[in-house]
Structures are given as structure tokens and as C-alpha cells.
LORO-668546 format. One record per residue (C-alpha): x, y, z; residue in three letters. Coordinates in steps of 0.2 Angstrom, whole numbers, plus 2048, in hexadecimal, padded with zeros to 3 digits. Layout:
N
XYZALA...
! end
This chain:
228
7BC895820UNK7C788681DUNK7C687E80BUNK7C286B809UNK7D286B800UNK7D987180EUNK7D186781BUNK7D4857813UNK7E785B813UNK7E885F823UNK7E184D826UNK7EC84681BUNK7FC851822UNK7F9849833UNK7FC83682BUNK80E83B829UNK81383C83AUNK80B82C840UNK81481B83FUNK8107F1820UNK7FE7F1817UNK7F17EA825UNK7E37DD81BUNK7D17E581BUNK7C77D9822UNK7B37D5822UNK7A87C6825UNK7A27C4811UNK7AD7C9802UNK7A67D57F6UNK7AA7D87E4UNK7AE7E87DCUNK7AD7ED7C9UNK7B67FA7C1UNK7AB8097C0UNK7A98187B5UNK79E8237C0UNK7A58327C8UNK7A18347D8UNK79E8457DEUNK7988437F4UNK7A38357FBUNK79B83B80CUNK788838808UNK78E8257FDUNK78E816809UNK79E812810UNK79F800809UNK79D8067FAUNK7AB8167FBUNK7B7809801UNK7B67FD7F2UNK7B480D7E6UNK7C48127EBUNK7CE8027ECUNK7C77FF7D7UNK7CD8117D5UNK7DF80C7DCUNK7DF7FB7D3UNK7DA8057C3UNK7E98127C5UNK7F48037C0UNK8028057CDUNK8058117DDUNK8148167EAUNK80C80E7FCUNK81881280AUNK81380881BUNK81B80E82DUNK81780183BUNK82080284BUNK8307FB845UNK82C7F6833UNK82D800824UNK829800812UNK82B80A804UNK8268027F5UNK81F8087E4UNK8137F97DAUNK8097F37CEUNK8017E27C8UNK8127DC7C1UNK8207E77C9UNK8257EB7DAUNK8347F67DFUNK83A8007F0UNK8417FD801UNK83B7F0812UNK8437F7821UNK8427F0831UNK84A7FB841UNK8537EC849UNK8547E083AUNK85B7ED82AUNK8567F0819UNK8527E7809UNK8507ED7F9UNK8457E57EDUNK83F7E57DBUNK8337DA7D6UNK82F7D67C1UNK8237C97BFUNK8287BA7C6UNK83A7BF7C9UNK8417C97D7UNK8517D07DDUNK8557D67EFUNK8637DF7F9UNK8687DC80BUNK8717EA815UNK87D7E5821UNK8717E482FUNK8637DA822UNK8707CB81FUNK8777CA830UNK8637C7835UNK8627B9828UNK8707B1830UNK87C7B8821UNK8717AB813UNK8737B9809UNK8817C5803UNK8827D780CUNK87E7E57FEUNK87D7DA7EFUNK86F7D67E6UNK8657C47E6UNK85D7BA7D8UNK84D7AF7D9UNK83E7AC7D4UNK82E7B17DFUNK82B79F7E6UNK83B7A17EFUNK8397A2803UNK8417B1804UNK83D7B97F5UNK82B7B57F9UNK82B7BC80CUNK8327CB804UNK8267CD7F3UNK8177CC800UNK81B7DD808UNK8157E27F3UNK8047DD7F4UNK8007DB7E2UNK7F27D67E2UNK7EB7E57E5UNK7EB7E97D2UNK7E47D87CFUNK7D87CF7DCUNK7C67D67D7UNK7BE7CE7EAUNK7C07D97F8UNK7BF7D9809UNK7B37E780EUNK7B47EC821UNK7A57F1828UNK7A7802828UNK7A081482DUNK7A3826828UNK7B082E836UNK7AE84183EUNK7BB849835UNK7B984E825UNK7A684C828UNK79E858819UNK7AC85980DUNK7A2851800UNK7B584B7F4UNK7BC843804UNK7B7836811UNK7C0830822UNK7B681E824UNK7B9817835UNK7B8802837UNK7AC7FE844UNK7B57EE848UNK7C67F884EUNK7BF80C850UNK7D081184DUNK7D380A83EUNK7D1819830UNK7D081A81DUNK7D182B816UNK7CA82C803UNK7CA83A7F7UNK7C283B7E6UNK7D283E7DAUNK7CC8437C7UNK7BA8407CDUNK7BE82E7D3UNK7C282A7E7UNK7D28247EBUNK7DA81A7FBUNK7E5826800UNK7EA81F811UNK7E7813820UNK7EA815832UNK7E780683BUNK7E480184CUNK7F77FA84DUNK7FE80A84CUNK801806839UNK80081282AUNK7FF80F818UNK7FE81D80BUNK7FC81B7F9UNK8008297ECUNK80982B7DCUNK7FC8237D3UNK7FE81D7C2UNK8118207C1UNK81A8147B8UNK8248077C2UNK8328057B3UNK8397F77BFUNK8497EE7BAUNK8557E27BDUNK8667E77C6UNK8767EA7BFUNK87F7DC7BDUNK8907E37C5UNK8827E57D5UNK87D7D47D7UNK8847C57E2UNK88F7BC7D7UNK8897AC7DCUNK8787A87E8UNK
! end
């Protein structure tokens, strides 16, 4: 007989093969509060209330690695409430990299990246500006921070999906708005985590590497655009 462990990776294992972070949405906000309780039956808990379990557990980690494929659009990013850090790919468009402290960031066109901004930017140098910047702004957007910060919640209406169905540490919840918009959850150290998102664009978020350090900084000077 396959082991829960076993069954949930297997879920899980599928998400890599399938093609940004798509906003939960609901009628009514809800509030969530940090909680202490372990939770040991996801599967037998109401969805609603999984759900926000695991986006306090996420917040609570303090900083993840999310990595969003959408058909042609790409992130790899790792955050926290302060600092964000990674890569923005678009197929036809190029690549920007991007690190984000505070209200400062500094990005990086490729070739193709410049080009699409009608060469308002240097190709392979790093830019300078604060966060209110237009670009700067469009680009710190694809962070969302406030994931760590914002305590109201959107909560989707939500139901418990076929797959995992009796593995009591992990739960598939299925929206009832979109069907095929998935959530997969697993209790990690006894709390349930948002590991990942499938939604019915065809995109797919996955959060891991919870609680690593961002240890985000600024560029080398010798790297940056000597004038922007």
C-alpha cells in the first residue's frame, strides 16, 4: 500500500510538469490570527479554515522561494516582508533580475528585457530606484510582499478535492468558483503549509524553502549602470 508521504509527493511531483501568483478571491474578507495549535486531520477541518491555516503558517515562516510558470511568464523569486530577490522571465519579452530591500530596488535587463522597454534601460547593468518608481514598481509587484504582512484574507469558497481524500496531514481543496483551481496543503512540523496552486489559467505557483534567509543585497558597484 502506498504511504501518505508517498501519495502526497506523487501529487506534488505532478505540479512540476504543468505551466505569476493568481489573487484568491471571495465575496467577504476574513481575518486570520496566528495560531499555536497543531493540527493533526486537515481532511476532516473545514476547508475555509485549512486554507487560512496555512497562508498564517506561510506568513509565520518569515520568507519563502515561490516559483510561478504561466504560459509565457515566469518567476523565480525568494521573499520575505522586507526583501525580495530572483528572476522575471518573459518568453517573448526577456529577463529581469531583481532584488528588492525595503523601499530600494535594483533590476537587470537582458538584451531582449531592454530592447522591450524601448532601450529606457541599459542591457546587463544594474538600475537604481526607489519602489515608487513606475518600473521599479511593475517589477517589485511580481514580490507580493504582503504576503508576510497583510493579516485580511481573501478566502475562496472552497471544498475538499478527490485526491488525496483520507490522508489526514494533506489536503487538495478545489474552489467551487473555477473547479480547476487547486490548493495542495501539507502539515509541515505539525502546522499546514500552502505548498502550491494550480489555477484555472494554466498557472502554477509553488512555495518552499521556508524560513531560509533572504540575505539580500545590493549590487556591486562595478555592475551597475553608471548613470540612470
Amino acid at each position: 500500500m502506498t504511504s501518505p508521504k508517498t501519495r502526497t509527493a506523487l501529487v506534488l511531483a505532478g505540479l512540476a510538469t504543468t505551466g505569476l501568483l493568481t489573487a484568491c478571491t471571495s465575496n467577504s474578507p476574513t481575518t486570520y490570527t496566528t495560531r499555536t495549535a497543531h493540527p493533526t486531520n486537515l481532511t476532516a477541518q473545514d476547508p475555509a479554515d485549512v486554507y487560512r491555516q496555512a497562508l498564517t503558517a506561510n506568513a509565520d515562516a518569515g520568507s519563502l522561494r515561490q516559483r510561478v510558470d504561466s504560459p509565457g511568464r515566469h518567476s523565480d523569486l525568494r521573499i520575505s516582508a522586507t526583501e525580495c530577490a530572483g528572476t522575471i522571465t518573459h518568453d517573448r519579452e526577456g529577463q529581469f533580475d531583481l532584488t528588492v530591500i525595503g523601499t530600494q530596488a535594483w533590476a537587470r535587463a537582458d538584451t531582449r528585457a531592454a530592447a522591450s522597454v524601448g532601450h529606457r534601460v541599459p542591457a546587463n547593468r544594474w538600475i537604481h530606484a526607489n519602489t515608487t518608481h513606475p518600473l521599479m514598481r511593475t517589477l517589485a509587484g511580481y514580490c507580493h510582499l504582503e504576503q508576510f504582512t497583510n493579516t485580511v484574507r481573501l478566502t475562496p469558497d472552497l471544498d475538499q478535492g478527490p485526491a488525496i481524500a483520507g490522508t489526514p496531514d494533506s489536503a487538495v481543496l478545489i474552489s467551487r468558483d473555477s473547479p480547476t483551481t487547486r490548493y495542495f496543503i501539507t502539515a509541515t512540523s505539525g502546522r499546514p503549509r500552502l505548498l502550491a496552486i494550480r489555477s484555472a489559467d494554466g498557472e502554477t505557483t509553488r512555495n518552499s524553502d521556508f524560513g531560509t534567509p533572504i540575505n539580500a543585497h545590493p549590487p556591486h558597484p562595478a555592475h551597475r549602470a553608471p548613470r540612470w
